[in-house]
Structures are given as structure tokens and as C-alpha cells.
C-alpha positions in Angstrom: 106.7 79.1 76.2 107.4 82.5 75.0 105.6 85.3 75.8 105.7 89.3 74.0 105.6 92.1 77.1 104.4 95.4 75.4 105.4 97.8 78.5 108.1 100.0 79.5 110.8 98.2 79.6 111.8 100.3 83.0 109.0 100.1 84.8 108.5 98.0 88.2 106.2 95.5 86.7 108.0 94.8 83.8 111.4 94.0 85.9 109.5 91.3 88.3 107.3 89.4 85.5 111.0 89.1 83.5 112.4 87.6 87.4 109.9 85.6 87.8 109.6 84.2 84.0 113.3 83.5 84.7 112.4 81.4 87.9 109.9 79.2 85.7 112.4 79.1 83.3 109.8 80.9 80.6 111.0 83.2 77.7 109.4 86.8 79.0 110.6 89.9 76.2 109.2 93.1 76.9 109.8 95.7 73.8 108.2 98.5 73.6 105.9 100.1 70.7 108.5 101.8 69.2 110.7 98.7 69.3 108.2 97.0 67.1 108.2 97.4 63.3 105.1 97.4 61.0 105.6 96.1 57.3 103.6 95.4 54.5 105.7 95.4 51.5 106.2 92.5 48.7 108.7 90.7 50.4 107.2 90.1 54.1 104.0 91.8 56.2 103.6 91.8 59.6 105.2 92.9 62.6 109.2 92.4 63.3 111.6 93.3 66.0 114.8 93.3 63.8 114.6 90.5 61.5 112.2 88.2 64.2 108.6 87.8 63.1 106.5 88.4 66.0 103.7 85.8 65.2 105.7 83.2 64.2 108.0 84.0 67.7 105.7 84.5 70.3 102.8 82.2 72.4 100.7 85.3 74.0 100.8 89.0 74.1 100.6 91.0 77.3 99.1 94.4 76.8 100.7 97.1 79.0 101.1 100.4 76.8 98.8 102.5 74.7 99.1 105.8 75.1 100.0 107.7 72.6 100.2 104.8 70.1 96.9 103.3 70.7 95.9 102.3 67.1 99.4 100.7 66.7 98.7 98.5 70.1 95.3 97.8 69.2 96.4 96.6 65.6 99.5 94.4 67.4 96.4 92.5 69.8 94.1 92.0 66.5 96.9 90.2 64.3 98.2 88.0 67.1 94.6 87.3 68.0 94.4 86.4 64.4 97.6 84.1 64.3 95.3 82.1 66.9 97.8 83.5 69.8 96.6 84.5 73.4 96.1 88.1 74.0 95.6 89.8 77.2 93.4 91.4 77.9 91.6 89.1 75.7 88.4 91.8 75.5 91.6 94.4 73.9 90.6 91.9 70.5 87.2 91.3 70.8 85.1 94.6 72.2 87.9 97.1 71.5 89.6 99.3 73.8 88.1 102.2 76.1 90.8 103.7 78.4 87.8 106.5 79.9 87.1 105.9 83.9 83.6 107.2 82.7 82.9 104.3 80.3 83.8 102.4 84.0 81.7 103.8 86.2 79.1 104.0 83.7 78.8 99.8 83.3 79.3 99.3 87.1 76.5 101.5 87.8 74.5 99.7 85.3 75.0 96.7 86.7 74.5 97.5 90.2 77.7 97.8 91.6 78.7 100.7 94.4 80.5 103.7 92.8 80.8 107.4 93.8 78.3 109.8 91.9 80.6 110.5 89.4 79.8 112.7 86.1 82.6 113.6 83.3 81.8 117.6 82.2 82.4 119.4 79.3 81.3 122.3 80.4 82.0 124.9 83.2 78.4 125.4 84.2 77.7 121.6 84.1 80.3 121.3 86.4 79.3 123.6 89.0 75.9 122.2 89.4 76.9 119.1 89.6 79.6 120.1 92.6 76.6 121.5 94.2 74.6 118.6 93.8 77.3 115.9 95.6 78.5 119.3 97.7 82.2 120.1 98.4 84.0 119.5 99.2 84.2 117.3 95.8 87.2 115.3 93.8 88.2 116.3 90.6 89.7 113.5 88.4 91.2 113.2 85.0 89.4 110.9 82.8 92.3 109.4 81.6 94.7 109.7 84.4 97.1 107.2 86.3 99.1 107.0 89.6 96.6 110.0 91.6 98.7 112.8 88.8 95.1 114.4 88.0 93.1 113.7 91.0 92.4 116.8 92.8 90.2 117.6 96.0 88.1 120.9 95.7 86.8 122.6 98.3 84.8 125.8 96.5 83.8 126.7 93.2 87.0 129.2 92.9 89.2 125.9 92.9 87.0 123.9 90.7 87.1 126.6 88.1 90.8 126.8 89.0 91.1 123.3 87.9 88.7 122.9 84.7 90.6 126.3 83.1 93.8 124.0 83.0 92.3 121.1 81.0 90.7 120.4 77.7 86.9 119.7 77.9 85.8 116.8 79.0 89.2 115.3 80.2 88.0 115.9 84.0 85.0 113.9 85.7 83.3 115.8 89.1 83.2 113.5 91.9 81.7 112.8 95.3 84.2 112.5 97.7 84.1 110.0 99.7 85.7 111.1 103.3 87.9 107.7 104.8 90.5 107.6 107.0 91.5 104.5 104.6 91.1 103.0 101.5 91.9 99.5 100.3 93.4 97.9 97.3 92.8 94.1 95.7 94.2 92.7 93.3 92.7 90.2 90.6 94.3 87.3 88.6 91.9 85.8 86.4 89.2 87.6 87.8 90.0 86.0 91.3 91.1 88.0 94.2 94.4 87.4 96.1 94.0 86.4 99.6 95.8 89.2 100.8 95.0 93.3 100.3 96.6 96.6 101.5 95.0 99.4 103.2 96.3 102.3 102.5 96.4 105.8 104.0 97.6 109.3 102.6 100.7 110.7 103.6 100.2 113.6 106.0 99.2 116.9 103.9 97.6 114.7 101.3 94.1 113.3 100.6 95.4 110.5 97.8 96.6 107.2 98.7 98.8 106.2 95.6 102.1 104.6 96.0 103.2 107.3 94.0 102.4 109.7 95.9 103.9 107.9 99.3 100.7 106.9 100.8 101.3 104.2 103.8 100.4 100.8 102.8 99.7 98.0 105.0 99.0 93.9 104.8 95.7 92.3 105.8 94.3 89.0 105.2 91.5 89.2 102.6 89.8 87.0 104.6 89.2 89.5 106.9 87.2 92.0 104.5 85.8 89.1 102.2 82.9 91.8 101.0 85.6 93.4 99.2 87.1 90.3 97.2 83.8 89.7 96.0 83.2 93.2 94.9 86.6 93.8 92.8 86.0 89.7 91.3 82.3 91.3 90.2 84.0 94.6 89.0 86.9 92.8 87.2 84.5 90.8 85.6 82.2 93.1 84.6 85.3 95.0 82.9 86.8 92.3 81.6 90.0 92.9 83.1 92.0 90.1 83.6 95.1 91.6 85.8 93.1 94.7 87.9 94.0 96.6 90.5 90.8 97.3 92.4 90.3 100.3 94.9 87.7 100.4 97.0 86.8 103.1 100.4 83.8 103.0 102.4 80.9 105.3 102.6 79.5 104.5 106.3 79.2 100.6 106.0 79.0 100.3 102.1 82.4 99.3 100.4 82.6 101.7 97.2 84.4 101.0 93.9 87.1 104.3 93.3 88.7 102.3 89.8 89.1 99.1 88.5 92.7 99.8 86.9 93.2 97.9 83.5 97.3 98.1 84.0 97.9 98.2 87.6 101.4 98.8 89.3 102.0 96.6 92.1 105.3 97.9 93.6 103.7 99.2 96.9 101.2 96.1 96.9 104.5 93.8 96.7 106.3 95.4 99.4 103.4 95.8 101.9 102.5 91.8 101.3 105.2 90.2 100.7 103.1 88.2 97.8 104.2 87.1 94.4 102.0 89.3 92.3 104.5 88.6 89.5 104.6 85.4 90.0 101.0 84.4 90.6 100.0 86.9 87.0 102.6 84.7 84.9 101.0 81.4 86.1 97.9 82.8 84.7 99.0 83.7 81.7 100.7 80.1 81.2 97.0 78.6 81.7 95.7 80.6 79.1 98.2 79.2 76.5 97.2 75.4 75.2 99.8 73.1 75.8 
């Protein structure tokens, strides 16, 4: 089995699937967009690393990378999806791509499931009134953020105009906060939860609980919240995702969905657990390819 990685070839995720595709003795490359060439000239078409042919090399695609080159990823997913090869996120080939937490929240409130009263603004005013409306103080979040780097708590209008000033319209959403001591964090493998999670609490002076941002993580049983593995297996569902990190706080006695990440990191979720993430994604990818 061989199986195409598009990610950074220095992240944290990308070194422990390539370990534990080594344990299981499976082929695991990870290149990178930029890695990849695109040709369509009279003597070959398709996409190459060097002189290998992608399609012709490669049993499934993993998905890790977009930004910027989103049209270039997309257009990888649709030709091996063509070549009859397994794609991950298989929805990446079939319903397109929406990296917007908006377009999230928007489906999980359709469908019933518990999010913050969230609303993405393009404009100043809207913004305001919608603070007022959930009250401060209130979270501001980039749209298309990752690892807590545009999530901001605001406590007056003064800081939420402070914030909107420094990004393009639209690119923040206004959202309730949800005040927590703790939050906690599942992860899904084929839209099944693992039977462990972490809690996680923000490192003193902060309100976030990202591992980058050296929140405390800690190991519980999921057995012990099982409300919140059947939430994040409906939410990863719903989305489609089929590797999600799920985060989830409480508002009084009602577990709330915060994001249902599309690419999560599992570093601190490793480390806290002591469970294979790695290990247990690649077996799931391996059951998705026909023998």
C-alpha cells in the first residue's frame, strides 16, 4: 500500500503517520504542494513528483494543506478521485471544499446541534449589535483561523472596534463566549470517537486552551463524558470530516460545539493520552483502500 501525504512535511502530524506507516510496514510520502508538478503538454498530463506519476504511484490521498494553493489541492483530490483512488476527506471530491467556521456553525445549527450564537460580520455596526445582543464580554474569531492565532476575548466595544480595524471584512465572526473553567477535545476516526479525550485548561493569563498556546491538557476516559463522543460522532458526520478534532465546553449542563477542525493537530492530544492517534488514523485509511 502506498499512500500520498499532502502536508508539511515538518509538522507534528506528518512525522508520526510516516512512524507509524513504517511500524505497519506501509509506504507513507508526504510532499508538499509545491513539490508536486502539474503538466499537460503532448508528451505526458497529469501530476508528477520528478519523473513519478502520481496516479499511477499512489493507493489514496490524504488531504492536509490548502491554503494558499487551494485550487491546486482541490484539482490533486478530483484527478485521483478520477483514477478511482481513495481521497480523504472523501467530501474534498464530491461537495467541494469550504474552509469558513461559518459554513460550520451554520449546518450544525441547522441540524440541531449545540453551538455558540455565533454570526460572521462585514460590517462595524453589525458587529456591535450583535456584541450587545450575546453581551460582553464576547469572542472574536477569525473565520479562517487555526491553532487559537485569531481568537480574541473582548470585553467593550473599544476592543471590538480595536480588533475589526485590523482585519478585512468579513474575515472575523462575533461570538458568545462561553465562560468554563475547561473545555474538552475528541477526536474522530471514521466518524467514531476515541475512547479517550483531554480536558484542557488555559494557561494562567489566558482565556484559550490551544496546545499552541500552552494550555494544560489532561487524560480522561471517554466513557466518563459519553454525551460528548456522541456529539463530536454527530458533528463529524454532519461535516463530513473523516479525521476531526472536536472541541466542545459547557454552558451550565449543555455540552456546546466550539469547531469541528477538518485538519486537526494532535501533539498535545498524544502526549496527554498516551494513545496512538497516528496509528489508529492510518488503520483507517488502510480500510478505505480495496484490497
Amino acid at each position: 500500500m502506498k499512500i500520498l501525504w499532502l502536508g508539511w512535511e515538518d509538522l507534528y502530524a506528518t512525522r508520526r503517520m510516516k512512524d507509524a506507516a513504517r511500524e505497519q510496514g506501509v509506504h507513507l510520502e508526504a510532499l508538499e504542494i509545491f513539490d508536486i508538478a502539474f503538466i499537460s503538454d503532448r508528451q505526458r498530463t497529469g501530476i508528477f513528483h520528478g519523473e513519478i506519476d502520481l496516479l499511477a504511484a499512489y493507493d489514496a490521498l490524504v488531504i492536509r494543506t490548502f491554503y494558499p494553493y487551494i485550487s491546486e489541492a482541490l484539482t490533486i483530490a478530483r484527478l485521483f478521485r478520477d483514477a478511482g483512488k481513495v481521497v480523504i476527506d472523501q467530501s474534498l471530491t464530491d461537495e467541494g471544499y469550504a474552509v469558513s467556521k461559518e459554513h460550520d456553525y451554520i449546518l450544525l445549527a441547522q441540524h440541531g446541534l449545540p453551538i455558540p450564537a455565533t454570526r460572521q460580520v462585514f460590517d462595524p455596526a453589525e458587529a456591535e449589535a450583535f456584541a450587545r445582543e450575546v453581551g460582553y464580554p464576547c469572542i472574536l474569531k477569525g473565520i479562517h483561523g487555526a491553532h487559537g492565532s485569531t481568537v480574541f476575548l473582548v470585553h467593550n466595544p473599544e476592543q471590538l472596534r480595536h480588533w475589526l480595524l485590523r482585519f478585512p471584512a468579513g474575515e472575523l465572526a462575533v461570538q458568545e463566549f462561553l465562560p468554563a473553567e475547561q473545555d474538552y477535545r475528541v477526536m474522530t476516526v471514521g466518524y467514531r470517537a476515541l475512547p479517550v479525550i483531554i480536558s484542557r485548561k488555559p494557561a494562567r493569563g489566558d482565556f484559550r486552551t490551544n496546545f499552541a498556546v500552552n494550555a494544560r491538557f489532561s487524560s480522561r476516559p471517554l466513557d466518563s463524558l459519553p454525551e460528548l463522543g456522541e456529539l463530536s460522532e454527530q458533528a463529524s458526520r454532519l461535516l463530513r470530516r473523516e479525521f476531526s478534532g472536536v472541541d466542545i465546553r459547557f454552558k451550565g449542563d449543555r455540552p456546546m460545539i466550539l469547531e469541528v477542525n477538518r485538519r486537526p493537530a494532535f501533539e498535545g492530544f498524544e502526549k496527554a493520552t498516551g494513545f496512538d492517534v497516528a496509528g489508529a488514523f492510518l488503520k483507517y485509511i488502510l480500510s478505505r483502500i480495496p484490497a
